[in-house]
Backbone bond lengths (Angstrom), bond angles and torsions (degrees), N, CA, C in turn:
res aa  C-N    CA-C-N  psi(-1)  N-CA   C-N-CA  omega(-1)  CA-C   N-CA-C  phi
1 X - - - 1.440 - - 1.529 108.74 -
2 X 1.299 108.95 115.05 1.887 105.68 155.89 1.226 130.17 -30.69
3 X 1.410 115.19 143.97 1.536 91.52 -171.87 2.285 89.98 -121.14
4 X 0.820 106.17 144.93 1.933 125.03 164.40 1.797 93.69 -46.90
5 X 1.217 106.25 137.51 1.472 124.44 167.98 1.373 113.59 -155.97
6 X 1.380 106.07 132.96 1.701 107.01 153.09 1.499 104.96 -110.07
7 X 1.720 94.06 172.00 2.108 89.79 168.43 1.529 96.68 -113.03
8 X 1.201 105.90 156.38 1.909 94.57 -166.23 2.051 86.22 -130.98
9 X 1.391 113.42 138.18 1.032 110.16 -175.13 1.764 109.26 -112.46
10 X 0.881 128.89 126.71 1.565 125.68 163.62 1.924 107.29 -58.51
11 X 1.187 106.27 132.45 1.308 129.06 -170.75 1.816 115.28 -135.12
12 X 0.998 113.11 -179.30 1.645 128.25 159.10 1.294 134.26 -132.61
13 X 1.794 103.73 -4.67 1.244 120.63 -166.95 1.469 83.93 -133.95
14 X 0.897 160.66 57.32 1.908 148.37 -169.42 1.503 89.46 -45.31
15 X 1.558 131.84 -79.80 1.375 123.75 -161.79 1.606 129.34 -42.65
16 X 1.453 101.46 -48.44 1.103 105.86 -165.47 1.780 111.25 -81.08
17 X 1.238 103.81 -15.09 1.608 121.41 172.49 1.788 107.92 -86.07
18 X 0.852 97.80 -15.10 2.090 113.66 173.90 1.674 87.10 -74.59
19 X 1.433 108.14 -70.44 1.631 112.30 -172.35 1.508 117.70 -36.21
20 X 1.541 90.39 -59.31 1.591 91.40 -157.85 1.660 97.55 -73.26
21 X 1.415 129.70 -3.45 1.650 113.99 179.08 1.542 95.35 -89.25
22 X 1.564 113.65 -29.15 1.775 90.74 -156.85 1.489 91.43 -84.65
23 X 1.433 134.72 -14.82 1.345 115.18 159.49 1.257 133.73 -61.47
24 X 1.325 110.83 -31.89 1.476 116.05 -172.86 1.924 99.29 -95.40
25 X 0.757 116.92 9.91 2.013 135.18 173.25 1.384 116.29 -96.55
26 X 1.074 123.94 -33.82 1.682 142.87 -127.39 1.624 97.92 37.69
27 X 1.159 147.76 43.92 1.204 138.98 -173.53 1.683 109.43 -97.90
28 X 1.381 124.37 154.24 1.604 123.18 -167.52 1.920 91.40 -96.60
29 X 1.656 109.27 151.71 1.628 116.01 174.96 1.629 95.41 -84.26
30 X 1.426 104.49 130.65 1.873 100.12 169.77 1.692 107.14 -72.83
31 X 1.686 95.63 155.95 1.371 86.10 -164.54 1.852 79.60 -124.30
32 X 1.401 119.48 129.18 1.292 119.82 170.12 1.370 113.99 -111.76
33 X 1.161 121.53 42.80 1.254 130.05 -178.57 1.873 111.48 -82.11
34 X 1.080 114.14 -2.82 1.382 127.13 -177.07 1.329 91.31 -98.57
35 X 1.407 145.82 -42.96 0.881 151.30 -149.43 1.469 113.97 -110.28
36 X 1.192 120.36 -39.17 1.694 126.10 131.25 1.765 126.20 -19.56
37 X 0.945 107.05 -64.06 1.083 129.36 175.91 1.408 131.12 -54.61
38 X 1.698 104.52 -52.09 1.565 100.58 169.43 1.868 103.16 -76.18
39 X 1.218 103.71 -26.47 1.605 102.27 -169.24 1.923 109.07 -62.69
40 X 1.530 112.04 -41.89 1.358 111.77 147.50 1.332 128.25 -49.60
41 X 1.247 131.60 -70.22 1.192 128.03 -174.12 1.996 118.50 -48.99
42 X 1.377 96.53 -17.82 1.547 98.70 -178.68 1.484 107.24 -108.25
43 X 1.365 124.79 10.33 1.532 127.34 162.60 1.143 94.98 72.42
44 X 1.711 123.98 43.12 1.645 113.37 164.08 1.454 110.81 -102.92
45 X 1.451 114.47 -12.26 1.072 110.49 160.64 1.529 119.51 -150.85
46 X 1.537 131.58 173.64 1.314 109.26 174.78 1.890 127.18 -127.30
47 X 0.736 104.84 -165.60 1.757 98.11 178.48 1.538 114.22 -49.33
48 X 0.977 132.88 -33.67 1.470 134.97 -162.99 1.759 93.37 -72.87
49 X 1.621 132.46 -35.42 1.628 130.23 -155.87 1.729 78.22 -101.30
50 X 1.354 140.13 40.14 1.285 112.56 165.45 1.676 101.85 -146.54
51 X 1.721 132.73 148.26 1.318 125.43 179.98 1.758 77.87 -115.29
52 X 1.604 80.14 -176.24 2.039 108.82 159.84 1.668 93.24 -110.76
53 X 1.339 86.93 146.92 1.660 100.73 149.46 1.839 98.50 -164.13
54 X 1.485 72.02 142.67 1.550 75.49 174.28 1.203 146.32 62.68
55 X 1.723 111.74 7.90 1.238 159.76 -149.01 1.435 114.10 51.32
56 X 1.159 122.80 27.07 1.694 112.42 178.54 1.789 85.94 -128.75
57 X 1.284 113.28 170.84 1.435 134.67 178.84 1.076 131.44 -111.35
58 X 1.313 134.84 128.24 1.180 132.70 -125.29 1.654 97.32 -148.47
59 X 1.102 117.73 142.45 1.751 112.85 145.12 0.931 143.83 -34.87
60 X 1.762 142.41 97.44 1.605 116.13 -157.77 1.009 92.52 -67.50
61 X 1.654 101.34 171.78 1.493 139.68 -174.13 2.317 108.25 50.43
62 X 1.132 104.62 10.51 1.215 97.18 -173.79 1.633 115.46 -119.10
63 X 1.585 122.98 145.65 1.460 93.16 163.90 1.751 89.12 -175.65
64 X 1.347 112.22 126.79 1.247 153.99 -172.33 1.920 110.69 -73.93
65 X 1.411 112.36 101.33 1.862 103.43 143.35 1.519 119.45 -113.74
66 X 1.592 95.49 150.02 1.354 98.31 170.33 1.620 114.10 -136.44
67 X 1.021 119.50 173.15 2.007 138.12 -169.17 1.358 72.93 -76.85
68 X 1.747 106.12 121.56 1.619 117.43 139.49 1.027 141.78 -14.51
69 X 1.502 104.13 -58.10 1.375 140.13 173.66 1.561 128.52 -56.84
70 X 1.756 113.38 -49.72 1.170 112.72 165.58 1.328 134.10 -66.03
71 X 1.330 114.94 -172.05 1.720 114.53 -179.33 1.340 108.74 -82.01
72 X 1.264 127.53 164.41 1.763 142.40 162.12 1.221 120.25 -121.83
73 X 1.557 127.42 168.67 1.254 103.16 142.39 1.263 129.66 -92.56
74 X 1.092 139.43 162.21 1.459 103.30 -176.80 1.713 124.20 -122.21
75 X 1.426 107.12 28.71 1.684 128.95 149.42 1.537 114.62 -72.04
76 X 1.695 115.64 -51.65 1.443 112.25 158.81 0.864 140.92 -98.57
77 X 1.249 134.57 -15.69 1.671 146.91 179.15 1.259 118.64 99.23
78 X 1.685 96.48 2.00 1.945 90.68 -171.97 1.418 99.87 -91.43
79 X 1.554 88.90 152.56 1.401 116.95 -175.84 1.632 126.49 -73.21
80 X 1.448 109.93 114.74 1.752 83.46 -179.30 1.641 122.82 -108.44
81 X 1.477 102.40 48.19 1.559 109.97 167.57 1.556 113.62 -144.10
82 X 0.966 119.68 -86.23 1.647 121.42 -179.95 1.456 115.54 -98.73
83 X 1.534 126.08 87.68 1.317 135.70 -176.36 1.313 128.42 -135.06
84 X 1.415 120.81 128.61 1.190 122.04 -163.78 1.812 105.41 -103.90
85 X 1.173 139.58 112.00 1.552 134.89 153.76 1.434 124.73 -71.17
86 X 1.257 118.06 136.93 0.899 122.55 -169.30 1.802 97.64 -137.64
87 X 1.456 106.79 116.35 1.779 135.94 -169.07 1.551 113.75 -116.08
88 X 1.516 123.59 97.19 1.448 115.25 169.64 1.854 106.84 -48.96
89 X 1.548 95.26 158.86 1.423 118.64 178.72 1.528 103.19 -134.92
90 X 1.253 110.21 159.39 1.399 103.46 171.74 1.879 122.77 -83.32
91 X 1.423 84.36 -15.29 1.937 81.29 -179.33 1.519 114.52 -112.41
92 X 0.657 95.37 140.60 1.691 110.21 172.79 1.412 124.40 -42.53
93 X 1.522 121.35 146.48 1.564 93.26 162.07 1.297 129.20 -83.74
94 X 1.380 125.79 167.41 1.057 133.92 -155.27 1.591 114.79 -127.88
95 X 1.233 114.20 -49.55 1.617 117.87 164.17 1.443 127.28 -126.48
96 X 1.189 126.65 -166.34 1.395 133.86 178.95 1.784 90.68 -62.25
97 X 1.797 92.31 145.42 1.755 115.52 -177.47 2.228 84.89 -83.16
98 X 1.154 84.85 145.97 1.176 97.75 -177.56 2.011 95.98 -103.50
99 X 0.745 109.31 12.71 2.232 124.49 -171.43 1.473 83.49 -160.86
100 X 1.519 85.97 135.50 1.821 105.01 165.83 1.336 99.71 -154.83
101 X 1.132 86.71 -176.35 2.277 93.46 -175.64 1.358 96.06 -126.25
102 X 1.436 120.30 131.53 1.504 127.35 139.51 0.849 150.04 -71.63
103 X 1.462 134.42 61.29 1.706 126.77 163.85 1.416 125.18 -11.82
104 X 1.305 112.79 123.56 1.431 124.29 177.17 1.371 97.47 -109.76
105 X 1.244 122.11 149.87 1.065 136.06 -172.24 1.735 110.90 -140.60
106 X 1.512 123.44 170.33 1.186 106.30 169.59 1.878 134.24 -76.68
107 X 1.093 100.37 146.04 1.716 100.07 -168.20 1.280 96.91 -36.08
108 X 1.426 128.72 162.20 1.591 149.81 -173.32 1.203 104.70 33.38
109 X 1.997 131.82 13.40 1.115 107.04 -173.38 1.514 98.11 -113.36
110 X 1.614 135.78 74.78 1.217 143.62 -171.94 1.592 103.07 -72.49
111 X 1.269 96.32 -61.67 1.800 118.91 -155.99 1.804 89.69 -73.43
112 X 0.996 132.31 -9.14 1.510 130.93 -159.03 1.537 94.37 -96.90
113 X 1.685 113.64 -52.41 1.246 127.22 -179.29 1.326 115.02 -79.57
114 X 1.246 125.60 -6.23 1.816 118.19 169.81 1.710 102.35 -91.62
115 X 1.395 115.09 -30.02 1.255 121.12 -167.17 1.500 109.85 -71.64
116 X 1.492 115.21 -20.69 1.617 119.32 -155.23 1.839 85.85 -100.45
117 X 1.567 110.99 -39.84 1.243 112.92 177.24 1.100 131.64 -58.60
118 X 1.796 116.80 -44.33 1.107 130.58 168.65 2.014 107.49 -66.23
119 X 1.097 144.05 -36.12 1.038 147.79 126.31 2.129 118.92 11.60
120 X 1.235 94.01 -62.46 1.449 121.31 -158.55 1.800 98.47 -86.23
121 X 1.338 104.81 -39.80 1.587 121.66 -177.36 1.319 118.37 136.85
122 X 0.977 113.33 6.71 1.837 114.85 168.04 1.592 117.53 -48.81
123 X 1.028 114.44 151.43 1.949 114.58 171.08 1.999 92.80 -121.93
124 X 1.446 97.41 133.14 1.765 90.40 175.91 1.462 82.33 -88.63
125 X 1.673 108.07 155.66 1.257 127.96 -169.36 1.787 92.57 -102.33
126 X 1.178 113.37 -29.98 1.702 123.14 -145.23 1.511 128.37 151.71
127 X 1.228 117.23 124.63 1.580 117.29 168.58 1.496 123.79 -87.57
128 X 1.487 105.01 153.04 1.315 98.82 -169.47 1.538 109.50 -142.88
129 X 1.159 133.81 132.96 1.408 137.82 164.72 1.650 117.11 -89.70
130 X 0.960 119.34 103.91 1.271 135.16 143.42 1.277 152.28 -55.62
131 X 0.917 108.38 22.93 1.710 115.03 -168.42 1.198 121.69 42.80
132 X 1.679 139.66 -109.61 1.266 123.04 172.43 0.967 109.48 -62.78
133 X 1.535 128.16 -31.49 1.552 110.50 -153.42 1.492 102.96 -86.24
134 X 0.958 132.15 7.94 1.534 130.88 133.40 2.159 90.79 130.49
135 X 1.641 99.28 -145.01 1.806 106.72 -176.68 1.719 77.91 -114.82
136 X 1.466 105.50 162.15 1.203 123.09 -164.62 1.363 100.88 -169.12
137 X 1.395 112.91 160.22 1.466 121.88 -170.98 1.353 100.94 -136.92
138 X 1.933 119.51 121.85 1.568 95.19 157.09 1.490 102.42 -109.56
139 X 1.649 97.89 155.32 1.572 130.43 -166.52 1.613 116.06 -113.04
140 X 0.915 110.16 168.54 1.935 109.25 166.73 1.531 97.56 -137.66
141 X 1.450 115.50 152.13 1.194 128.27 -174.74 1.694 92.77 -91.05
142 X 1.404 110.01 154.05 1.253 128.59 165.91 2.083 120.00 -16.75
143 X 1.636 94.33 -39.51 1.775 114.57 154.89 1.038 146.06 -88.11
144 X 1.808 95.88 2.99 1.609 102.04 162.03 1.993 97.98 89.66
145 X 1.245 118.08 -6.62 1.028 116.14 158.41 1.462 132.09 -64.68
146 X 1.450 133.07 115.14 1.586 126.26 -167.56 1.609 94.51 -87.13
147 X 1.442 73.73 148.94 2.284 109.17 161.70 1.583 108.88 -157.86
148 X 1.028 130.05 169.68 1.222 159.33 177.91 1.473 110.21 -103.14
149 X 1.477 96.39 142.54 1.547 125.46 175.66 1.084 114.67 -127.38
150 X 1.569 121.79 117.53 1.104 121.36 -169.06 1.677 97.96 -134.09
């Protein structure tokens, strides 16, 4: 049997690192503000475990993308196919991500897809040729986290 997965990234900004992936993804931000809401109203939790962003309300330190395409629920917004979480920590990173994500982009369109990224807040780290596996770019997200552009 398959098993359900997300990849959950340590951050310092969860929201604004939600943004800049589901832009650079085409992916939608989950919005649990429905789910906020009953959890307030029933005294399971209180104002202090919730921010704004973006005008909807959110979990501090937390913030959810998922594939357009897949299913949700739609009391919380979480995703139940291709979803990335993103959870503040208190420390920083410190070395190379040992897991990164690859952007695919369209064939011959390398320079199109670093440009739209870098755009959004990407830093290119470096280009790289690979032999078959084609020219490739590695990047850092707005947190200094690396992935590849291909």
């Amino acid at each position: 049997m398959a098993l359900n997965w997300k990849l959950v990234v340590d951050s310092t900004n969860a929201p604004a690192l939600a943004d800049f992936w589901a832009a650079a993804l085409g992916y939608e931000v989950e919005d649990p503000s429905a789910l906020i809401e009953q959890l307030l109203a029933a005294g399971h939790i209180n104002e202090e475990a919730i921010a704004e962003h973006n005008g909807h309300k959110i979990f501090r330190g937390f913030a959810g993308i998922r594939h357009p395409e897949d299913p949700f629920d739609e009391t919380s917004g979480v995703g139940r196919g291709r979803r990335l979480l993103f959870q503040d920590v208190p420390e920083g990173k410190t070395g190379k991500n040992r897991l990164h994500i690859d952007v695919h982009g369209e064939p011959g369109g390398l320079d199109k897809l670093v440009a739209r990224l870098e755009d959004l807040g990407a830093t290119r780290v470096r280009e790289v040729n690979k032999g078959p596996a084609g020219h490739w770019c590695i990047m850092q997200d707005p947190e200094g986290n690396e992935f590849c552009a291909a």
